[in-house]
N, CA, C and O atoms as a CHARMM CRD file, in Angstrom:
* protein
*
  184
    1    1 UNK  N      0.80600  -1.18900   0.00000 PROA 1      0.00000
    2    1 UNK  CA     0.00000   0.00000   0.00000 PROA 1      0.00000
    3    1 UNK  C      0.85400   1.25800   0.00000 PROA 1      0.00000
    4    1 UNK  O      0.63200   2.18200  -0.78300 PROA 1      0.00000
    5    2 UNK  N      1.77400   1.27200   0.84100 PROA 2      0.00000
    6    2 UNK  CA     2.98100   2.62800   0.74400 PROA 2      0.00000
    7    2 UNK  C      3.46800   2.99000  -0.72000 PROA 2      0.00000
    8    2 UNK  O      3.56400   4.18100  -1.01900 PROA 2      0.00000
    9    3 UNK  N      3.72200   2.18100  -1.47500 PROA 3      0.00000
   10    3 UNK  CA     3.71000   3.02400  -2.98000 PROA 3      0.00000
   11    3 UNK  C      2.71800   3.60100  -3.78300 PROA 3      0.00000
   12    3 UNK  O      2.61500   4.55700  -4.55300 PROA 3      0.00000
   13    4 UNK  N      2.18100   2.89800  -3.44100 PROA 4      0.00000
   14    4 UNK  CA     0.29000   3.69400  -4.36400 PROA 4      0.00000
   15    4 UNK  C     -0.00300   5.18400  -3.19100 PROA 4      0.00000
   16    4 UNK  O     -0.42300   6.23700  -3.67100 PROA 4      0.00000
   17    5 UNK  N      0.21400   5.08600  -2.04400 PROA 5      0.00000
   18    5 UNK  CA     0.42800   6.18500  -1.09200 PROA 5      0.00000
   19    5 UNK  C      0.92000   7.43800  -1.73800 PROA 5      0.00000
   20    5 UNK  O      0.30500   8.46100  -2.03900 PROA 5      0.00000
   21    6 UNK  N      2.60300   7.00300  -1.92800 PROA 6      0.00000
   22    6 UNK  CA     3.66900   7.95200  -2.26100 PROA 6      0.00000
   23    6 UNK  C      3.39700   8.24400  -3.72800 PROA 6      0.00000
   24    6 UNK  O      3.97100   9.25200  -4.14100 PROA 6      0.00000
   25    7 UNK  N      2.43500   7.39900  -4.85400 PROA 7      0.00000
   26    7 UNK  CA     2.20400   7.64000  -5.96500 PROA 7      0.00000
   27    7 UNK  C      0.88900   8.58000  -6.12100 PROA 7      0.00000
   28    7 UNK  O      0.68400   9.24500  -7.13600 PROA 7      0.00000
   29    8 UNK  N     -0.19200   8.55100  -4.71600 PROA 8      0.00000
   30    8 UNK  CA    -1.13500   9.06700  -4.84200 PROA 8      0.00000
   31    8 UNK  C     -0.28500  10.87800  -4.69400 PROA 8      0.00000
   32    8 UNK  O     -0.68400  11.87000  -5.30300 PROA 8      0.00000
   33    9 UNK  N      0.73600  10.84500  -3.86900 PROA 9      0.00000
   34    9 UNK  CA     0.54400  12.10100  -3.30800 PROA 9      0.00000
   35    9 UNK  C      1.64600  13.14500  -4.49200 PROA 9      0.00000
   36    9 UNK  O      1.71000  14.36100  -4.67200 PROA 9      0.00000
   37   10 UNK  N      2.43200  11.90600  -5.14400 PROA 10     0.00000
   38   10 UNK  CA     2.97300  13.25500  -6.42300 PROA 10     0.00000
   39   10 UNK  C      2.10800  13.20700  -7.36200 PROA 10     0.00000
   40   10 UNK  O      2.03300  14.30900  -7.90600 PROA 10     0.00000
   41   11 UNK  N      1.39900  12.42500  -7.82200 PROA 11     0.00000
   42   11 UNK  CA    -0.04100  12.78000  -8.58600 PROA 11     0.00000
   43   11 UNK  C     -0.42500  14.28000  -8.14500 PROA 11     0.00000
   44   11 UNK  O     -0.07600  15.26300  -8.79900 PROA 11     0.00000
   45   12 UNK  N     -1.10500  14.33900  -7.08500 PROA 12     0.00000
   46   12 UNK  CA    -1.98100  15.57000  -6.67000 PROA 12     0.00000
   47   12 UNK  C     -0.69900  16.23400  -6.50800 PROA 12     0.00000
   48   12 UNK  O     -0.58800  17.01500  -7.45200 PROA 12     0.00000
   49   13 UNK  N      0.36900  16.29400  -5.71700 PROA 13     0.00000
   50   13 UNK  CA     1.42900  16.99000  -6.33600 PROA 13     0.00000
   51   13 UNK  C      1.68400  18.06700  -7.71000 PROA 13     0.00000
   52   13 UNK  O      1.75100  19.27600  -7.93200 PROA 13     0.00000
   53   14 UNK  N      1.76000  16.93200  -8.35100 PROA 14     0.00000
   54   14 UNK  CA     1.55300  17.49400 -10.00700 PROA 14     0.00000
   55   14 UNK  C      0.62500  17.97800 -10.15700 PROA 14     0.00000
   56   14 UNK  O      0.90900  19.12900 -10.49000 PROA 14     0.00000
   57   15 UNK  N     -0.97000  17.79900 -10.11900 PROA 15     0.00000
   58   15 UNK  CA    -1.96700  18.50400 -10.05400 PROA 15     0.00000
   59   15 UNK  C     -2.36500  19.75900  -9.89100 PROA 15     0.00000
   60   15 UNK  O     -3.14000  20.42100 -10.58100 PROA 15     0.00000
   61   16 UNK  N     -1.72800  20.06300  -8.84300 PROA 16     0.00000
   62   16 UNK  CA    -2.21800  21.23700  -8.14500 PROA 16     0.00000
   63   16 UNK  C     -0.58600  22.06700  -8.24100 PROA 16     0.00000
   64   16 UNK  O     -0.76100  23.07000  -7.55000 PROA 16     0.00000
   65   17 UNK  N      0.64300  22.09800  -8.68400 PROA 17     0.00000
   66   17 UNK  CA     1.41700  22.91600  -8.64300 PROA 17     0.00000
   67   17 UNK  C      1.79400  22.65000 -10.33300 PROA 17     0.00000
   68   17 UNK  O      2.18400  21.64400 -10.92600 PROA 17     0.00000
   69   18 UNK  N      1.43100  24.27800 -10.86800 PROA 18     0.00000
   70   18 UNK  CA     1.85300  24.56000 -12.07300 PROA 18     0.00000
   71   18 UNK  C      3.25300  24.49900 -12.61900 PROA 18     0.00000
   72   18 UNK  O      4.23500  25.14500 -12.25400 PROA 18     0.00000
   73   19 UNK  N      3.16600  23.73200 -13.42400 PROA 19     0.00000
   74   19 UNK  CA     4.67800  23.54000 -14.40600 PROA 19     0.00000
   75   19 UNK  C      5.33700  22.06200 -13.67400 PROA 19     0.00000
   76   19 UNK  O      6.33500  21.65400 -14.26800 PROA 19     0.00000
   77   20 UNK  N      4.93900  21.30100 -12.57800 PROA 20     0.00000
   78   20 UNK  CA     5.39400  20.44700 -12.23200 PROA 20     0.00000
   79   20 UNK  C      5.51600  19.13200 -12.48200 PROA 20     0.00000
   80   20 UNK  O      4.62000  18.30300 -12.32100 PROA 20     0.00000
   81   21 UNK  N      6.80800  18.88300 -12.94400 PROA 21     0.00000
   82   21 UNK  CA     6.67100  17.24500 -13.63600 PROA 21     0.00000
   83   21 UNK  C      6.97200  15.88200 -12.39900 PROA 21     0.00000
   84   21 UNK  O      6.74300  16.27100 -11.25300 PROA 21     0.00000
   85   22 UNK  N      7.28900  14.86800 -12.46300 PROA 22     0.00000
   86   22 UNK  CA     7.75000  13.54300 -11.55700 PROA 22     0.00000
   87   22 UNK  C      8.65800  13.94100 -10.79000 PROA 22     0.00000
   88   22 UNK  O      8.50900  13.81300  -9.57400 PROA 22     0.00000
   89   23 UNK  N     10.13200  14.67700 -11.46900 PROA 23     0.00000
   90   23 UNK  CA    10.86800  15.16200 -10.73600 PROA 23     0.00000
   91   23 UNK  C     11.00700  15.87600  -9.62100 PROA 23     0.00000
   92   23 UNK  O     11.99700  15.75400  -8.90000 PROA 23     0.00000
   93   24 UNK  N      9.76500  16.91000  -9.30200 PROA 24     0.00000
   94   24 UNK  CA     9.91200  17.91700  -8.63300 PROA 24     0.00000
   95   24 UNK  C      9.14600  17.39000  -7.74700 PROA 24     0.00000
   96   24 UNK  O      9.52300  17.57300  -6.59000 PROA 24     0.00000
   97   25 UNK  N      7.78500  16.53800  -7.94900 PROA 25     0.00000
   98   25 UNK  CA     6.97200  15.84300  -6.95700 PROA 25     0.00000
   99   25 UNK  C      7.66900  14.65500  -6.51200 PROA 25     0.00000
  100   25 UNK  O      7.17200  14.22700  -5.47000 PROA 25     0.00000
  101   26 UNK  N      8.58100  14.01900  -6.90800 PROA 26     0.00000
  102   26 UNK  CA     9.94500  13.47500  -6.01700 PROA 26     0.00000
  103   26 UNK  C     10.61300  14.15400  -4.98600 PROA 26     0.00000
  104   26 UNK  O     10.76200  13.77800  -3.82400 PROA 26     0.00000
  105   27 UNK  N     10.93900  15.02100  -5.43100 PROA 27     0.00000
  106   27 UNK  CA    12.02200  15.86900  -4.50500 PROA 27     0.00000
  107   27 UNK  C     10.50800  16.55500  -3.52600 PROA 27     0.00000
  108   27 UNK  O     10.45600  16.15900  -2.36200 PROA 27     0.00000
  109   28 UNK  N      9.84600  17.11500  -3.79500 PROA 28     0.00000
  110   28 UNK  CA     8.99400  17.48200  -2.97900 PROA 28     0.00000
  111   28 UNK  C      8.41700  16.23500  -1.78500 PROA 28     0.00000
  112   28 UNK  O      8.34800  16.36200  -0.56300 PROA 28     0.00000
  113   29 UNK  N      8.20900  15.55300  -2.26600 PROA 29     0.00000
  114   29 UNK  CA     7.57400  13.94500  -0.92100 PROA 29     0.00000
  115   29 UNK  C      9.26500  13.79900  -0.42100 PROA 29     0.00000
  116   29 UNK  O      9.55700  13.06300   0.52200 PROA 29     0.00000
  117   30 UNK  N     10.25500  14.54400  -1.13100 PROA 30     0.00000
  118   30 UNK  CA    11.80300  13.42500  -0.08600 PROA 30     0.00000
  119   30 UNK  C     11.71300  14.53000   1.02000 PROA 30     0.00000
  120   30 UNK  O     12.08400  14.31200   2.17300 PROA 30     0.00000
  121   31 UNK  N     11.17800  15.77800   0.58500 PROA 31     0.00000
  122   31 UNK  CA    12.15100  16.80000   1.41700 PROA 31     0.00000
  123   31 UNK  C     10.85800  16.67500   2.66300 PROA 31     0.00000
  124   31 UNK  O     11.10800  17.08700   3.79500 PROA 31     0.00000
  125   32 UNK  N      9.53400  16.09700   2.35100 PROA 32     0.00000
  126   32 UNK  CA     8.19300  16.16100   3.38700 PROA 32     0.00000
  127   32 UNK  C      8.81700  15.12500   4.30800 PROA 32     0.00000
  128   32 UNK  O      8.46300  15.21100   5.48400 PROA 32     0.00000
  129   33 UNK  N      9.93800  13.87100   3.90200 PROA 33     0.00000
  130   33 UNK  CA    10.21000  12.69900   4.46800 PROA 33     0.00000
  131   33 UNK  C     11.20700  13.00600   5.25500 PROA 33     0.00000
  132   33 UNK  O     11.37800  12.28700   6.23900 PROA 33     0.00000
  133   34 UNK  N     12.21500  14.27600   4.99600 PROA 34     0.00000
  134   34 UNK  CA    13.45900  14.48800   5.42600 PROA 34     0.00000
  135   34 UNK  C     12.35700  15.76900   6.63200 PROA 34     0.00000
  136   34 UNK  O     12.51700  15.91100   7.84400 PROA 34     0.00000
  137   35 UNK  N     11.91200  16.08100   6.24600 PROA 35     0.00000
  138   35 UNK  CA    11.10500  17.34500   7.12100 PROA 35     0.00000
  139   35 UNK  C     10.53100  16.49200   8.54000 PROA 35     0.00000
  140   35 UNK  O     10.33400  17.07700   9.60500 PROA 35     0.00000
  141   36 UNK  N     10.37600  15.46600   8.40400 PROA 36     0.00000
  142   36 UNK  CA     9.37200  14.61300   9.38400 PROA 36     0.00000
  143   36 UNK  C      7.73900  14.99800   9.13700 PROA 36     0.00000
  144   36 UNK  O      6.86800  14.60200   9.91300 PROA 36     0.00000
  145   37 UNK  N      7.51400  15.64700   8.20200 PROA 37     0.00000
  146   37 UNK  CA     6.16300  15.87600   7.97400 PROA 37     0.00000
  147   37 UNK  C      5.37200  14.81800   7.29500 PROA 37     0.00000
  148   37 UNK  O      4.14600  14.74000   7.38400 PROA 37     0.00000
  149   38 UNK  N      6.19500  13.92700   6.54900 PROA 38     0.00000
  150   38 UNK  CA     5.68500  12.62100   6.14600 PROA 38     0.00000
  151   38 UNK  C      6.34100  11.19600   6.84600 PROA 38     0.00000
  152   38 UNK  O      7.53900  10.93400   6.96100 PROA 38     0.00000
  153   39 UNK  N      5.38800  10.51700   7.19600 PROA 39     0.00000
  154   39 UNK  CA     6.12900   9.15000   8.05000 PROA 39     0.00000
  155   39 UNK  C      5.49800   7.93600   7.20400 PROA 39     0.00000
  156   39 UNK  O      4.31100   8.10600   6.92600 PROA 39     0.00000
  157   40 UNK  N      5.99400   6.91700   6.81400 PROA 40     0.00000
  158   40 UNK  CA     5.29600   5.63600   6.35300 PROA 40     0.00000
  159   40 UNK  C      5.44300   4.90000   7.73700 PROA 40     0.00000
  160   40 UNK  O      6.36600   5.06800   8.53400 PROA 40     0.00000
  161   41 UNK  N      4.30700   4.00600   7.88500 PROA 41     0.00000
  162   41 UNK  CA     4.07500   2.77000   9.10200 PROA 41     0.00000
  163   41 UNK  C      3.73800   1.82500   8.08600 PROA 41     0.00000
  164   41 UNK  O      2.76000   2.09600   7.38900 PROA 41     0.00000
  165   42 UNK  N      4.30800   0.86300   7.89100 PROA 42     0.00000
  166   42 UNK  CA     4.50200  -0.05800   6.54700 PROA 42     0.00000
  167   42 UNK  C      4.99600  -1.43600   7.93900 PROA 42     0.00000
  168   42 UNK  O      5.98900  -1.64700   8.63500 PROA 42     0.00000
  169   43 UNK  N      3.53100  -2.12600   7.73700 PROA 43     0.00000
  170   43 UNK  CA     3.39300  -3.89000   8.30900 PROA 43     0.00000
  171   43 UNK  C      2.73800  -4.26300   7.44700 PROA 43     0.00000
  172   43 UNK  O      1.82900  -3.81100   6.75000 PROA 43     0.00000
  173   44 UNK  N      3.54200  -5.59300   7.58700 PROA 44     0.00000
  174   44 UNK  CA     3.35000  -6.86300   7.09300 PROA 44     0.00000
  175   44 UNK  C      2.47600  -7.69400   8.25400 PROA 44     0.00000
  176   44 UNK  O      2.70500  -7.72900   9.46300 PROA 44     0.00000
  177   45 UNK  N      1.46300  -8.31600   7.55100 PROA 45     0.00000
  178   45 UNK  CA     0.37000  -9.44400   8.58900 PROA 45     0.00000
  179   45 UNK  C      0.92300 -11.29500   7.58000 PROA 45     0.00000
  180   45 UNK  O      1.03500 -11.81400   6.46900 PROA 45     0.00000
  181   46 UNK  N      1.08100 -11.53900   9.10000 PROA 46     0.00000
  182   46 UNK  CA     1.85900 -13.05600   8.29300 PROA 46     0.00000
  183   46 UNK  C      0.77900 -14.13100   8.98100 PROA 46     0.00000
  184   46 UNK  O      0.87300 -15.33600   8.74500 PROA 46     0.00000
């Protein structure tokens, strides 16, 4: 589920900020990850 997550959010990324391609909505989710403003909680059920 954490990649469709991180794929939902440079989608709307791109969406909503003009002129913005993959690249920049990359660097934008690293710097939310490096910020602590984004956290993944990523379990596995066995």
């Amino acid at each position: 589920m954490a990649p469709g997550v991180r794929d939902a959010f440079r989608t709307l990324f791109r969406e909503h900020t003009p002129d913005a391609d993959e690249t920049a909505a990359e660097r934008w989710l690293d710097e939310l990850v490096r910020d602590g403003r984004y956290t993944e909680d990523v379990y596995a059920a066995g």
